[in-house]
NUZAKOL-221468 format. One line per 4 residues: number of its first residue (from 1); their letters; for each residue x, y, z of C-alpha. Coordinates in pm, 1 decimal. Layout:
N
NUM	A	X Y Z | ...
// end
This chain:
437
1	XXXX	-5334.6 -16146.6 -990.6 | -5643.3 -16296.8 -882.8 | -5868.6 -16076.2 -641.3 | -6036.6 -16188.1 -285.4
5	XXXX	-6219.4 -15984.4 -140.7 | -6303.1 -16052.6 212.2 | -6566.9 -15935.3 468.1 | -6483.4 -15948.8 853.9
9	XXXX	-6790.8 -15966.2 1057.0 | -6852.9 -15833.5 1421.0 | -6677.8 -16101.4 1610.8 | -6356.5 -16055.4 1414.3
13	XXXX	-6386.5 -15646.4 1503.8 | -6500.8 -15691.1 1843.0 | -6129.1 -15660.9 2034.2 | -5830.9 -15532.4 1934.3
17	XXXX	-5647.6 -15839.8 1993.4 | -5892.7 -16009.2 1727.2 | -5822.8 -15708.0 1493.0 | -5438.4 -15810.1 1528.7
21	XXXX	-5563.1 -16142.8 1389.8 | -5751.0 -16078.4 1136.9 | -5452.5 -15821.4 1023.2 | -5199.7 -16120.9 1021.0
25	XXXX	-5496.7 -16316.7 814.6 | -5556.6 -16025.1 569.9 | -5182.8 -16018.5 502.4 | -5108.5 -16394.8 464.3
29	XXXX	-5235.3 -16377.8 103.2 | -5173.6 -16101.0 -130.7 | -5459.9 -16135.0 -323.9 | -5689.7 -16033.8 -37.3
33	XXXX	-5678.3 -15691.9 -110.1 | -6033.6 -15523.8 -52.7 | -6178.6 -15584.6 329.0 | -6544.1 -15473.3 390.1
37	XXXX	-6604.6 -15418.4 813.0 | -6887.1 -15478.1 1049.5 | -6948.9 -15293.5 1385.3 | -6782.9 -15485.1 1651.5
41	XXXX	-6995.9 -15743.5 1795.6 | -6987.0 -15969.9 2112.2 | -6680.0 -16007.2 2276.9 | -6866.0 -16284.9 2531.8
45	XXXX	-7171.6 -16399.3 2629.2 | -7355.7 -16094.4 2758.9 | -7208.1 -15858.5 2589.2 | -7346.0 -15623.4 2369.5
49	XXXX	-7282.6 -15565.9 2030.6 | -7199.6 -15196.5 1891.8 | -7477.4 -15142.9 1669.0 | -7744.7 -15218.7 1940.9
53	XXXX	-7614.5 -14919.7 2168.3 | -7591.3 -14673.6 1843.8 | -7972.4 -14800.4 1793.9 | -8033.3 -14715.8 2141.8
57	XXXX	-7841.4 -14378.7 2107.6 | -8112.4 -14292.1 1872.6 | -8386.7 -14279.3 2135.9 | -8185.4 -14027.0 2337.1
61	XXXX	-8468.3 -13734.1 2372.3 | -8132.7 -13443.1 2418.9 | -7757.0 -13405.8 2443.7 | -7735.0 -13525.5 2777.0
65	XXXX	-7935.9 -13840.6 2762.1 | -7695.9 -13874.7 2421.0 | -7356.0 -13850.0 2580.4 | -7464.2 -14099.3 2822.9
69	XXXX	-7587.2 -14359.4 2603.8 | -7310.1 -14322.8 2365.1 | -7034.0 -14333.0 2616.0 | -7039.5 -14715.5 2606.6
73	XXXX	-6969.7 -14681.2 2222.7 | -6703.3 -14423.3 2269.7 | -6527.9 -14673.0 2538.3 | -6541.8 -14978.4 2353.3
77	XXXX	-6375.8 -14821.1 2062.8 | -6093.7 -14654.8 2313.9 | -6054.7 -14966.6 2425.0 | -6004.4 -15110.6 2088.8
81	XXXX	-5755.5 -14852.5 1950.8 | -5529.3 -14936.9 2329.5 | -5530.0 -15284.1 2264.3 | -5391.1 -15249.6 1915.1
85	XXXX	-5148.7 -15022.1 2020.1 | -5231.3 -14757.5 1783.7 | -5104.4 -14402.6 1702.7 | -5504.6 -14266.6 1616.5
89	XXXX	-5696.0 -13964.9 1755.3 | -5979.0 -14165.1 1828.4 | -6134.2 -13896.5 2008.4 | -6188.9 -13630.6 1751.8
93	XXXX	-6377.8 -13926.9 1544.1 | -6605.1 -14001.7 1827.0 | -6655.1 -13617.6 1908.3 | -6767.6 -13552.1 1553.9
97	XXXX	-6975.0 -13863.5 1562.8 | -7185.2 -13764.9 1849.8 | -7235.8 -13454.2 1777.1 | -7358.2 -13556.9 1402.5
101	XXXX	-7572.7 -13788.8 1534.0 | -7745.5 -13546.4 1759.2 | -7791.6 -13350.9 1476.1 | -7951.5 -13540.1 1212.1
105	XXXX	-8161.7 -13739.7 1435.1 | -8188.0 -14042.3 1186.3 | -8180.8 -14395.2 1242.2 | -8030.1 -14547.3 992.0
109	XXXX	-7719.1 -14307.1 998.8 | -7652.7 -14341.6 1366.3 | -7659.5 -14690.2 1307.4 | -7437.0 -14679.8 1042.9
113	XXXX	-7133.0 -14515.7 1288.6 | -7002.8 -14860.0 1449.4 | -6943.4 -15029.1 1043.8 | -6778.2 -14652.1 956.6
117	XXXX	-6565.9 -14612.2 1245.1 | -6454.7 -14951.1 1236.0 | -6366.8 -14927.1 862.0 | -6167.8 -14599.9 917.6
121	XXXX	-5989.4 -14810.7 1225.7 | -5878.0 -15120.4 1024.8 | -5836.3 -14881.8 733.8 | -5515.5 -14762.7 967.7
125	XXXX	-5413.9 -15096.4 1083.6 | -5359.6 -15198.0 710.3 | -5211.5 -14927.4 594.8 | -5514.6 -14901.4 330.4
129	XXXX	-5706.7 -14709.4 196.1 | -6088.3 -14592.3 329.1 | -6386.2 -14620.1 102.5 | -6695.8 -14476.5 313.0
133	XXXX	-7027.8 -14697.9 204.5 | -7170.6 -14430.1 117.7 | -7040.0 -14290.4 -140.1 | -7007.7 -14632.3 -341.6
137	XXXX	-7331.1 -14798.5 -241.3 | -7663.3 -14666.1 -384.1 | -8031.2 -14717.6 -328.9 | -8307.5 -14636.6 -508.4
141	XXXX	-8622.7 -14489.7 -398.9 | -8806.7 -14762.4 -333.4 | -8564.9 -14953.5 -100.1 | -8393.5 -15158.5 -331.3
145	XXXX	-8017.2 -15170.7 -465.7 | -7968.6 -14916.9 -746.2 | -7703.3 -15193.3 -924.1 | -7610.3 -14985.8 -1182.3
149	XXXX	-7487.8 -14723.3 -1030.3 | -7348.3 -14904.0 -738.9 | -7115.8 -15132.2 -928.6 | -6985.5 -14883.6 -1162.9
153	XXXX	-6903.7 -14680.0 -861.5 | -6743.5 -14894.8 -672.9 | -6518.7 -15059.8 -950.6 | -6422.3 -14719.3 -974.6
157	XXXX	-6320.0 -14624.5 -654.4 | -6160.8 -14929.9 -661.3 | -5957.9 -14928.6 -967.2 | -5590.5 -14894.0 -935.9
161	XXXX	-5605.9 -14902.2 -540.1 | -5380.5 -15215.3 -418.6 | -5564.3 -15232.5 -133.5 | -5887.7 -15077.9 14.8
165	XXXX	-6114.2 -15127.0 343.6 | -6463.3 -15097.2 281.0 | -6753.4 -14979.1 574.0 | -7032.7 -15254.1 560.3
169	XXXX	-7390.9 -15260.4 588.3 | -7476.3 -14904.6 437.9 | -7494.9 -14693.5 161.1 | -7697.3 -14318.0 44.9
173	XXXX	-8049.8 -14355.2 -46.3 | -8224.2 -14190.3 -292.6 | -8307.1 -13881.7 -77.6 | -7919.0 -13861.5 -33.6
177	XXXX	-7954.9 -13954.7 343.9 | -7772.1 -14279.1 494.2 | -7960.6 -14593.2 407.1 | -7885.6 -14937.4 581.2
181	XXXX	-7927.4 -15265.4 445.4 | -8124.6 -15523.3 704.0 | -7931.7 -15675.2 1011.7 | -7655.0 -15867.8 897.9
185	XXXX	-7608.3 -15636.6 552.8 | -7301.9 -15573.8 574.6 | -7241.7 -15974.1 395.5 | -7437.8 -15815.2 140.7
189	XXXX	-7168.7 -15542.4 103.0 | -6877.8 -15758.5 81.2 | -7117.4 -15939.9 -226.3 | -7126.2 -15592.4 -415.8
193	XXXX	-6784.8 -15517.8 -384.2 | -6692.1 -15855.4 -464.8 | -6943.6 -15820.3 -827.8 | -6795.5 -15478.1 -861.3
197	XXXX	-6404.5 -15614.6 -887.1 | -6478.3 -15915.3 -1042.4 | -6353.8 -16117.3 -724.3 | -6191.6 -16482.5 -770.2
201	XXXX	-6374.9 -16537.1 -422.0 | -6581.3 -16400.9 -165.9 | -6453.8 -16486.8 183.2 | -6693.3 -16465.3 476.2
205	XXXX	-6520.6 -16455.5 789.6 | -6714.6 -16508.7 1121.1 | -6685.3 -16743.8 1445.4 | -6758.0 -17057.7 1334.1
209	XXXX	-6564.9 -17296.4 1076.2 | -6825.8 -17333.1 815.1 | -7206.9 -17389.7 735.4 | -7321.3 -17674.2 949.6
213	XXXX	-7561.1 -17967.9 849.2 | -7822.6 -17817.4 1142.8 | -7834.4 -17652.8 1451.6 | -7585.1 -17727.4 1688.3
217	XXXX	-7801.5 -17615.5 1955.7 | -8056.8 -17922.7 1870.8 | -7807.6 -18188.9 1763.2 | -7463.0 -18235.7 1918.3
221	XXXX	-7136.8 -18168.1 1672.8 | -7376.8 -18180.7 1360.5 | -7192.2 -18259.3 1047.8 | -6997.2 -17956.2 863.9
225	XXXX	-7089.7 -17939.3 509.9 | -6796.7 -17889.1 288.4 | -6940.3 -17729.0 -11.1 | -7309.0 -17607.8 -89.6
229	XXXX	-7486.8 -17511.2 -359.2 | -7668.2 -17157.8 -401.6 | -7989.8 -17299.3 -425.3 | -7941.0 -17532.2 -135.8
233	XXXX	-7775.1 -17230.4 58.6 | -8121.8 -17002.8 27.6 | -8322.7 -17277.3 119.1 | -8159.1 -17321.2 458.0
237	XXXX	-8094.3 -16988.8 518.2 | -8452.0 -16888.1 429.3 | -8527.5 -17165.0 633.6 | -8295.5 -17055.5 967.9
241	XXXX	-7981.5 -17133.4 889.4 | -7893.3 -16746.5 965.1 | -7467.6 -16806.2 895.7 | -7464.2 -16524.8 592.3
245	XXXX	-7776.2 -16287.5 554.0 | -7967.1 -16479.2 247.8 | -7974.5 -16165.6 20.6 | -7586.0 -16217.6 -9.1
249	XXXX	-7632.7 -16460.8 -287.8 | -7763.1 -16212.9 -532.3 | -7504.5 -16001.5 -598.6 | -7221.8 -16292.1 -667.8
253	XXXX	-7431.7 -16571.8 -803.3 | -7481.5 -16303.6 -1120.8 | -7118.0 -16348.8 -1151.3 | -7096.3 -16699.5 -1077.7
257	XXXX	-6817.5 -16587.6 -750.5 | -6820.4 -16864.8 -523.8 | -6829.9 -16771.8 -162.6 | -6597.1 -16935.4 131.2
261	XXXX	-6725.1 -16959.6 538.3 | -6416.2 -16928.5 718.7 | -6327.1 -16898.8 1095.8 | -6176.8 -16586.9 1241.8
265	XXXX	-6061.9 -16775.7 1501.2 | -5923.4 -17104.9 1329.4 | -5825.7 -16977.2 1003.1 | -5700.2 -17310.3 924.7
269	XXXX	-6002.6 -17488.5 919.1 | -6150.1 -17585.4 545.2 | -6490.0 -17394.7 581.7 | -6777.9 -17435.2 387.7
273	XXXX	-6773.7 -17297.1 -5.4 | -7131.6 -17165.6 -201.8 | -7097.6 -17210.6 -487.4 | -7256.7 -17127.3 -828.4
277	XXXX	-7506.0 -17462.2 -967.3 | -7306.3 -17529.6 -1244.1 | -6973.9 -17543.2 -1033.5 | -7110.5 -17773.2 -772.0
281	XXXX	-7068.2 -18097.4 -749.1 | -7344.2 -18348.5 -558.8 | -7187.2 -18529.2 -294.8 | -7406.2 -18874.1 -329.5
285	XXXX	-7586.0 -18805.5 -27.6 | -7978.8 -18715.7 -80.3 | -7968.7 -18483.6 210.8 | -7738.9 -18182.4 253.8
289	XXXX	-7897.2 -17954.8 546.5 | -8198.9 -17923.7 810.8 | -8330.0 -17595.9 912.8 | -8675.9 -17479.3 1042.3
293	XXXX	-8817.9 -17188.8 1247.0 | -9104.1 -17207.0 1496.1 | -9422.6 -17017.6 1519.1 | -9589.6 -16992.6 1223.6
297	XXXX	-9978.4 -16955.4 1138.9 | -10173.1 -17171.6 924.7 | -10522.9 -17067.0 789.8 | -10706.6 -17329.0 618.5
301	XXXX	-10935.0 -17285.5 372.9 | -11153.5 -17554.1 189.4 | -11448.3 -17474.7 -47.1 | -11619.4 -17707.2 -312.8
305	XXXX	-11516.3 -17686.0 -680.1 | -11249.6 -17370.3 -538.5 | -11049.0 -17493.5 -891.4 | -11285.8 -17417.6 -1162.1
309	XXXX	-11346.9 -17067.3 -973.2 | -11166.1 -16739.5 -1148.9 | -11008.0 -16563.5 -990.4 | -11073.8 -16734.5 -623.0
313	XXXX	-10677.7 -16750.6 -486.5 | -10631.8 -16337.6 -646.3 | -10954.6 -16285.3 -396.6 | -10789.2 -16430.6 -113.7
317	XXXX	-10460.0 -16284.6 -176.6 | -10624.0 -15937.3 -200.2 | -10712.2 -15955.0 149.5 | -10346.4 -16019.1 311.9
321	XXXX	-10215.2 -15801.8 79.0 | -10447.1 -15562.1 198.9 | -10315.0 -15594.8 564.4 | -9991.9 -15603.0 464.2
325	XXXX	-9925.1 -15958.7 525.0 | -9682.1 -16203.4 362.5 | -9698.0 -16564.4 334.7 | -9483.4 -16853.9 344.4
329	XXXX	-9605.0 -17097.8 158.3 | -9911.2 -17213.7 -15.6 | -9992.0 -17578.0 -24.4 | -10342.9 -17687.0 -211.0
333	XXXX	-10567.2 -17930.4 -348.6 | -10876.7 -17957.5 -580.3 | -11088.1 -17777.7 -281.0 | -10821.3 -17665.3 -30.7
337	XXXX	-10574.4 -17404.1 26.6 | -10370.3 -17361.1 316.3 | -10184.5 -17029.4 405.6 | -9845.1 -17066.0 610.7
341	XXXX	-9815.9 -16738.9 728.1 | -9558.5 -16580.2 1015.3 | -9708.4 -16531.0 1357.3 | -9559.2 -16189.5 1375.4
345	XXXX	-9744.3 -16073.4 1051.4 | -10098.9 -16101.9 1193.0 | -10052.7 -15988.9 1533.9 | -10321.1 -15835.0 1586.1
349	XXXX	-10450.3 -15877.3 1203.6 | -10573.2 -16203.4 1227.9 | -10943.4 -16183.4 1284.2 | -10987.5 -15903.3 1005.3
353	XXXX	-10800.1 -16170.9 780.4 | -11011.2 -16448.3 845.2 | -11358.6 -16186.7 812.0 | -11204.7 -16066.9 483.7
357	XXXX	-11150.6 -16389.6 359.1 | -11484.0 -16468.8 433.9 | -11651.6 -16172.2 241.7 | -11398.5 -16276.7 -61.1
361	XXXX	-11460.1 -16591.9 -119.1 | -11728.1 -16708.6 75.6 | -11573.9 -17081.3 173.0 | -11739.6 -17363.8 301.7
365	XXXX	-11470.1 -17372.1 600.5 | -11187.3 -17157.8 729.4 | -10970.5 -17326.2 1003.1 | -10690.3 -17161.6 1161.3
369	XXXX	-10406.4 -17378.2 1327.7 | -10130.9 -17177.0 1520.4 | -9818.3 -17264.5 1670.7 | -9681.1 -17448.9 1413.0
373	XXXX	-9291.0 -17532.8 1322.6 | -9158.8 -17591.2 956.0 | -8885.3 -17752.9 907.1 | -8682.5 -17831.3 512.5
377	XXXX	-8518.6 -18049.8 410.2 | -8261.4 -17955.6 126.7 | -8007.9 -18149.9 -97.0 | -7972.2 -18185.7 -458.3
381	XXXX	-7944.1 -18565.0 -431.8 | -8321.9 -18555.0 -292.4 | -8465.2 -18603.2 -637.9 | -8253.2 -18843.4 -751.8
385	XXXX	-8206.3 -19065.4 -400.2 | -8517.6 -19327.2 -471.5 | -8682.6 -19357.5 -142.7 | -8574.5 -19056.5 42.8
389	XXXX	-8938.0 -18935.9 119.2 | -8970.0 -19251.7 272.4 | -8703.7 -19238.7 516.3 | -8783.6 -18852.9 636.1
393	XXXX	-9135.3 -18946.7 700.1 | -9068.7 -19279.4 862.1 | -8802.0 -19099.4 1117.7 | -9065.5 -18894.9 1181.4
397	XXXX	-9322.0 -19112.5 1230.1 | -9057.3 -19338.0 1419.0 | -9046.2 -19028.2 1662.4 | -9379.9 -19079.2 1724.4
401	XXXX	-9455.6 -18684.0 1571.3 | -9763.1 -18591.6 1411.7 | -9728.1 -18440.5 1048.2 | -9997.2 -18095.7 1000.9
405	XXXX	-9814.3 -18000.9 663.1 | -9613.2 -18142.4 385.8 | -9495.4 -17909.1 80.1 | -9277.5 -17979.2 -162.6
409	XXXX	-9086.2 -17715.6 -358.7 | -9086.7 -17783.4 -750.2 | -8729.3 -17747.1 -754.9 | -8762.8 -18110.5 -606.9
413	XXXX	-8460.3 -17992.6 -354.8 | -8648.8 -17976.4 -36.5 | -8916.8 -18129.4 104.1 | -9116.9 -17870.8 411.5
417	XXXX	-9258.0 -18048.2 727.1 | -9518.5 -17853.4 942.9 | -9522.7 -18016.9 1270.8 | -9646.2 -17889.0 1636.5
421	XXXX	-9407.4 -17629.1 1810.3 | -9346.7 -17885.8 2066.4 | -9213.7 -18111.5 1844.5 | -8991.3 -17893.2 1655.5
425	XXXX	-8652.0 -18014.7 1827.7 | -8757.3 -18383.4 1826.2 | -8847.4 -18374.3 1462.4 | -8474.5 -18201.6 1377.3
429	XXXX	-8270.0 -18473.2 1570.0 | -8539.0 -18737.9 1427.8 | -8426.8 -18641.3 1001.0 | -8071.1 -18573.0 1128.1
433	XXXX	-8060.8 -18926.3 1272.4 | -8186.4 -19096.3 932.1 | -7988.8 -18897.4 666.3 | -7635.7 -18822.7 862.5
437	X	-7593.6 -19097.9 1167.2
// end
């Protein structure tokens, strides 16, 4: 029998009535066997979602402050065991909890709590059995995934066992203490364990019914796009498109395990599927997604015969590397550079950038230009659709927006736009309007 393996993110945990649905999900197909968990999230606007009050518990300076601040934790999960109904000593669980997390004092474990104690919960609902994170899940000392181990482990553990639920978004790091993946990780969990076991499928349940052509906050009912490519799937969500944490690729595209969007709370909708390149199938249209983010940084940098110059972009790199600063993107020419760089990164950085670039290199001119939006444009069909470059910059220049920055990737599958914050919104519903109306 084919194996799905299925990760339930914090909207789908967030009630015990939800729970309840996602059981009668779970057990409408018998291949969906192993379940990985989030911390329960919103249950409406306003709310707040588990793992921000454990992160909060953290700052709690003694055991009084503690019990206070995790008492909303310890009621929401109360809560969630009386709505289902359910014959569990919650309370022990919590009472352990707090007290463990007053005693190791570390952040990543405390905010690890809401993914275990859901996992043991739904573990119960199911009838399955618990796998905690971290004893499956392995990092190495320097931050990163130890795969080997990891996979191995967690084939193991899973080997045999009809059906398992998994705790998301951590593991043990190298030091042996609880290590969390970034906000979000626990997709990236339901990717390992789907590598581990060989999965048919990776199913990504959350709120909404699929990966959508761009944000329905800019453009009304934007188009749902049906199926996606990897590629085209990191370029968006590097991009914005933040429907499945980006590093969730890695682990499945290895395998060539397709991944399917689906909606908690319309289970019968189609979704969107990712799917490996040499599964996917172009559509015919030139343009399969928008996404941007605002409020990046752009230094420019222009210096006479920069090209025959050894070593001149290693110079210039030295220096942000130096202050710890990542960049975006890079577009050139014969005498120019320009560096798309973050706002965040050089707060408070920027001037001893722009000095140390200075002393590098010595350049004829260094501009800076901030407040600036990029937005990409991503589809397969782009490099084969004659014309398309056309039509995005004539909607563009139809909406009467001025272009700072064009960069094209060398995949030839998106095409980046840097235009003035103000403009971000207008330039979105501007490309939308060309490639999908």
């Amino acid at each position: 029998m084919a194996i799905k393996v299925c990760k339930f993110g914090g909207t789908s945990m967030a009630a015990g009535n939800v729970i309840r649905s996602v059981k009668g999900i779970i057990e409408s197909d018998k291949e969906r066997r192993f379940i990985v968990v989030s911390a329960p999230g919103k249950r409406y606007s306003g709310d707040v979602k588990v793992t921000d009050m454990l992160y909060a518990c953290h700052s709690a300076r003694d055991r009084e402050e503690l019990k206070k601040l995790f008492a909303p934790v310890r009621n929401r999960f109360i809560n969630i065991i009386k709505e289902l109904n359910l014959n569990f000593q919650i309370d022990s669980l919590l009472d352990e909890t707090e007290q463990q997390i007053f005693l190791k004092k570390q952040e990543d474990f405390t905010a690890s709590r809401g993914e275990y104690i859901c996992g043991v919960i739904m573990a119960e609902v199911l009838g399955a059995k618990f796998i905690d994170a971290k004893d499956v899940i392995f990092f190495k000392a320097d931050g990163t995934l130890n795969d080997e181990k990891t996979y191995k482990s967690v084939a193991a553990a899973l080997s045999g066992v009809p059906s398992a639920v998994i705790s998301g978004f951590y593991g043990t790091g190298a030091d042996g203490n609880i290590k969390t993946f970034s906000r979000g990780g626990s997709d990236i969990s339901g990717a390992i364990v789907a590598r581990a076991v060989n999965a048919s499928i990776y199913e990504n349940w959350t709120d909404v019914s699929g990966f959508l052509a761009c944000d329905p906050r800019i453009v009304d009912s934007p188009k749902r796009i049906k199926q996606i490519s990897y590629k085209e799937f990191r370029e968006l969500s590097y991009m914005g498109a933040d429907l499945l944490h980006s590093e969730s690729v890695f682990p499945v595209r290895k395998a060539n395990i397709p991944i399917l969007i689906k909606n908690t709370f319309r289970p019968q909708d189609e979704g969107t599927t990712i799917l490996p390149t040499s599964r996917y199938l172009q559509s015919g249209a030139a343009v399969t997604g928008i996404a941007g983010k605002k409020n990046f940084t752009v230094i420019f940098i222009e210096k006479a015969n920069m090209n025959s110059e050894v070593g001149f972009m290693c110079n210039v790199l030295k220096v942000l590397s130096d202050e710890n600063v990542s960049i975006e993107h890079i577009p050139s020419g014969i005498d120019t550079i320009s560096l798309i760089i973050d706002r965040n990164q050089l707060e408070g950085k920027l001037e001893r950038v722009i000095e140390g670039i200075k002393r590098a290199v010595s350049p004829d001119t260094v501009r800076v230009s901030e407040d600036v939006a990029l937005i990409a444009t991503v589809g397969y069909g782009m490099s084969s659709s004659i014309g398309t470059s056309a039509r995005l910059f004539g909607a563009i220049a139809g909406a009467d927006i001025n272009i700072k920055i064009i960069n094209q990737g060398s995949s030839e599958i998106n095409i980046i736009v840097g235009v003035r914050n103000e403009d971000y919104e207008k330039c979105i519903r501007a490309i939308y309007g060309e490639f999908f109306n």
